[in-house]
C-alpha positions in Angstrom: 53.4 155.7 -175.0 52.1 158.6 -177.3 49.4 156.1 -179.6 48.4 154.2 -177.3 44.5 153.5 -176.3 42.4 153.4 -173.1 39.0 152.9 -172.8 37.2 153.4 -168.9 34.1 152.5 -167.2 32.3 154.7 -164.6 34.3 157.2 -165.4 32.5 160.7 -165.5 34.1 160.6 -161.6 36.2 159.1 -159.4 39.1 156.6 -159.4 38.1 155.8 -163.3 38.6 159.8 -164.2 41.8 159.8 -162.3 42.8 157.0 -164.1 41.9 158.5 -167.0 43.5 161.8 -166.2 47.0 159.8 -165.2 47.2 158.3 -168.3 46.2 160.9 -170.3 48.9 162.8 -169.0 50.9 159.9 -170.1 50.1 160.6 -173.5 47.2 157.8 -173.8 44.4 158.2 -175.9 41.7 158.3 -173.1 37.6 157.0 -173.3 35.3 157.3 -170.8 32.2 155.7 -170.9 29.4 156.1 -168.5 25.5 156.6 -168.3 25.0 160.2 -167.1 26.1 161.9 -170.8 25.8 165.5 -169.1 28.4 164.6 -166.4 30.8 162.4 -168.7 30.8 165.0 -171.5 32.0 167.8 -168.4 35.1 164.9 -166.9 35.9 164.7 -171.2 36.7 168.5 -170.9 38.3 168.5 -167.5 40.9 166.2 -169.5 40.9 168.0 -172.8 41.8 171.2 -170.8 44.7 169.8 -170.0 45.7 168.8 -173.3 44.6 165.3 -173.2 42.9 163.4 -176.3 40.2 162.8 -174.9 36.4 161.6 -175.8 33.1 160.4 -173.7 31.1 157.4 -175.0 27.8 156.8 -173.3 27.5 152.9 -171.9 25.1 151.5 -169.3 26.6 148.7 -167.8 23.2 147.3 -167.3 22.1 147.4 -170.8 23.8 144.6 -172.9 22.6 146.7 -176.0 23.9 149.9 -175.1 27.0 148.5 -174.6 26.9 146.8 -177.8 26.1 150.0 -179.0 29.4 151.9 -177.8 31.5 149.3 -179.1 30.1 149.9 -182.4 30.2 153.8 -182.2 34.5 152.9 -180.4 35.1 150.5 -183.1 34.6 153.2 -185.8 38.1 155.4 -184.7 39.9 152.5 -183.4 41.0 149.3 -184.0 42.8 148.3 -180.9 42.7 148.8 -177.1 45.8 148.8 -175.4 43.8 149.1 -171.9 40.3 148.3 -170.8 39.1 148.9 -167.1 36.4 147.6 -165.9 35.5 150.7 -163.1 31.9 151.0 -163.0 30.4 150.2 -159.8 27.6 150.8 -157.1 26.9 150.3 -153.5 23.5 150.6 -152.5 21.7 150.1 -148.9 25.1 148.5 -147.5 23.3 147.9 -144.0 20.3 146.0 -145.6 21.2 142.2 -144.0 22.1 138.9 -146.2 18.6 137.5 -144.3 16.0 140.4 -145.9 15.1 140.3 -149.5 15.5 143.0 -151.8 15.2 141.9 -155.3 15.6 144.5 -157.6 18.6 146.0 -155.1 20.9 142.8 -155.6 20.7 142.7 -159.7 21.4 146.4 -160.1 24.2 145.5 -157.9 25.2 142.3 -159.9 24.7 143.6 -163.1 26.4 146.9 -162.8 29.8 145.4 -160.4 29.7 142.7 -162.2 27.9 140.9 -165.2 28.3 144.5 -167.0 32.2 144.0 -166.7 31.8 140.8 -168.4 29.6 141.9 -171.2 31.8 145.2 -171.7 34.9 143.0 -172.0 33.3 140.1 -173.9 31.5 142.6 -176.5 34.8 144.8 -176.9 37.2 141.7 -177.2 37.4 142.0 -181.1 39.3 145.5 -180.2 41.7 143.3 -177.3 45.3 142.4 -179.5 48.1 140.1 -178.0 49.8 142.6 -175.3 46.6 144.5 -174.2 45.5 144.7 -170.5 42.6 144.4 -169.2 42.2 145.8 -165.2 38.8 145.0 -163.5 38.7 147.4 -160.5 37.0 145.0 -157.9 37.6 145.2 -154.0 38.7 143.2 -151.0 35.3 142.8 -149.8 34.8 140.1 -152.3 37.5 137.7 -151.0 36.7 134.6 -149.6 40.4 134.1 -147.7 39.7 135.6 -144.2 36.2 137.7 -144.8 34.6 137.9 -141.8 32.5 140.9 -142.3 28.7 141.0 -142.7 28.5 144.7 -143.7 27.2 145.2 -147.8 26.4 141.8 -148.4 24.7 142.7 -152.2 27.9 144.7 -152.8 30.7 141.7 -151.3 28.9 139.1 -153.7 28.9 140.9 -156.5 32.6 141.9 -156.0 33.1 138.2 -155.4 31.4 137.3 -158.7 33.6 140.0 -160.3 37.0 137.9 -159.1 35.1 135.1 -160.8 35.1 136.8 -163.9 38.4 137.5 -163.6 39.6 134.3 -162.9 37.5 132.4 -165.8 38.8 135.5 -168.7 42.5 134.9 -167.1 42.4 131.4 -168.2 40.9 131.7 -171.7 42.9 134.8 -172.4 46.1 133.5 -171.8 46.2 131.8 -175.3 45.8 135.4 -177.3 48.7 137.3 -174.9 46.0 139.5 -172.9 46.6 140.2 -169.8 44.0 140.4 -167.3 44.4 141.9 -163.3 41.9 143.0 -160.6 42.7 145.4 -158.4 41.8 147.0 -154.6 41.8 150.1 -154.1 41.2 150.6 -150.8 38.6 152.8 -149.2 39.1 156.0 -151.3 37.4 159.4 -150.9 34.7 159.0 -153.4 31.5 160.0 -154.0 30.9 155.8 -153.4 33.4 155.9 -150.7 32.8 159.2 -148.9 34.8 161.9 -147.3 36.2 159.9 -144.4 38.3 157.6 -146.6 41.2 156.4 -145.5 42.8 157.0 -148.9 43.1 159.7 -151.8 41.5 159.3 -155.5 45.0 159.4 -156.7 45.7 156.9 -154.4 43.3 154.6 -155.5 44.3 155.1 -159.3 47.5 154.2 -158.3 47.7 150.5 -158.7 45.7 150.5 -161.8 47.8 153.3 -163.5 50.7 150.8 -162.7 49.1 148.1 -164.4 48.5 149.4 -167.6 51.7 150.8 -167.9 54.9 149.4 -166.5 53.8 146.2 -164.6 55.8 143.0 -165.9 53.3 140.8 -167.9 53.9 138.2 -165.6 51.9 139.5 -163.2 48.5 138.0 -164.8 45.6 136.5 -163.4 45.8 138.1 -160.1 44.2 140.4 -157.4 46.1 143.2 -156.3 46.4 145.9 -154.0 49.2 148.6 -154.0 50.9 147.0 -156.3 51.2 143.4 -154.2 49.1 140.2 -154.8 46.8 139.8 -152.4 44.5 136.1 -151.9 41.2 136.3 -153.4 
């Protein structure tokens, strides 16, 4: 695999530095991208000190132009991505209700879980070749098919949005051979998740790790969780 390309979002931490560490180790060419520079720039030599090619990329998900920006600045040592995933996310007062408004709350959570995964994949398309795969890391909370649950409303929409996404790139990708997946990882011990996860960071890296490296290209257009097609 020793050539081969990744670029991450949201990943100065977490499931999309594991990622990034697991396929580095795979002999990927890893980018992180992420808003806090000071924190990404210390993950990039977490993974360079153990001899992975790594480099950080500063991109707020919110900010259409600084994510125009980073494809510029990407665009300039590369010319292809053999993985893009779409990690980035937030949750934010997960017990406010559906019924009480909170404005500013539900488009930080919109844009960052979910419109910023569609403008980071639509601005870095020129860079997406026939065989590249694209993984949106979304969640289970966003499925329609036996939801029940009232907790994190902001958070469940804007994951729900995020299958959308996935759903509408699926069907206009299909024609230029890119592959395009969303995954669940579970509740993972993350700084988003908290200490009394149910599941490890590796863990949660697991699926997508699969995905951009040995899954069959037939498995396309899908939501997944340890390795299985769930419903959406």
């Amino acid at each position: 695999m020793n050539g081969r390309t990744v670029l991450i979002t949201g990943a100065n931490r977490g499931i999309g530095l594991e990622i990034g560490r697991q396929l580095g180790l795979l002999g990927f060419q890893v980018i992180l991208t992420g808003r806090d520079h000071e924190s990404g720039q210390l993950a990039t030599d977490q993974l360079k000190a153990k001899s992975i090619n790594a480099h950080w990329c500063s991109l707020d998900l919110c900010d259409p132009k600084s994510i125009q920006r980073a494809y510029f600045k990407v665009s300039q040592r590369i010319h292809r991505l053999d993985v893009l995933v779409n990690n980035g996310g937030v949750l934010v007062s997960e017990s406010r209700s559906i019924l009480n408004p909170a404005p500013e709350e539900d488009l930080l959570s919109v844009k960052t879980n979910a419109l910023g995964s569609l403008w980071v994949t639509q601005y870095f398309m020129p860079l997406l070749k026939a065989g590249s795969r694209v993984i949106m890391i979304s969640s289970g909370a966003g499925k329609f098919n036996n939801n029940t649950s009232t907790w994190a409303p902001h958070y469940r929409i804007s994951k729900t949005l995020m299958n959308a996404i996935t759903k509408q790139f699926h069907l206009s990708l299909k024609a230029k051979s890119i592959i395009i997946n969303a995954v669940c990882p579970g509740w993972v011990r993350t700084q988003m998740g908290g200490q009394n996860a149910t599941r490890s960071i590796e863990k949660g890296a697991e699926t997508p790790v699969w995905l951009a490296t040995e899954a069959s290209p037939t498995i396309n257009g899908k939501l997944l969780r340890d390795k299985q097609e769930i419903q959406w």
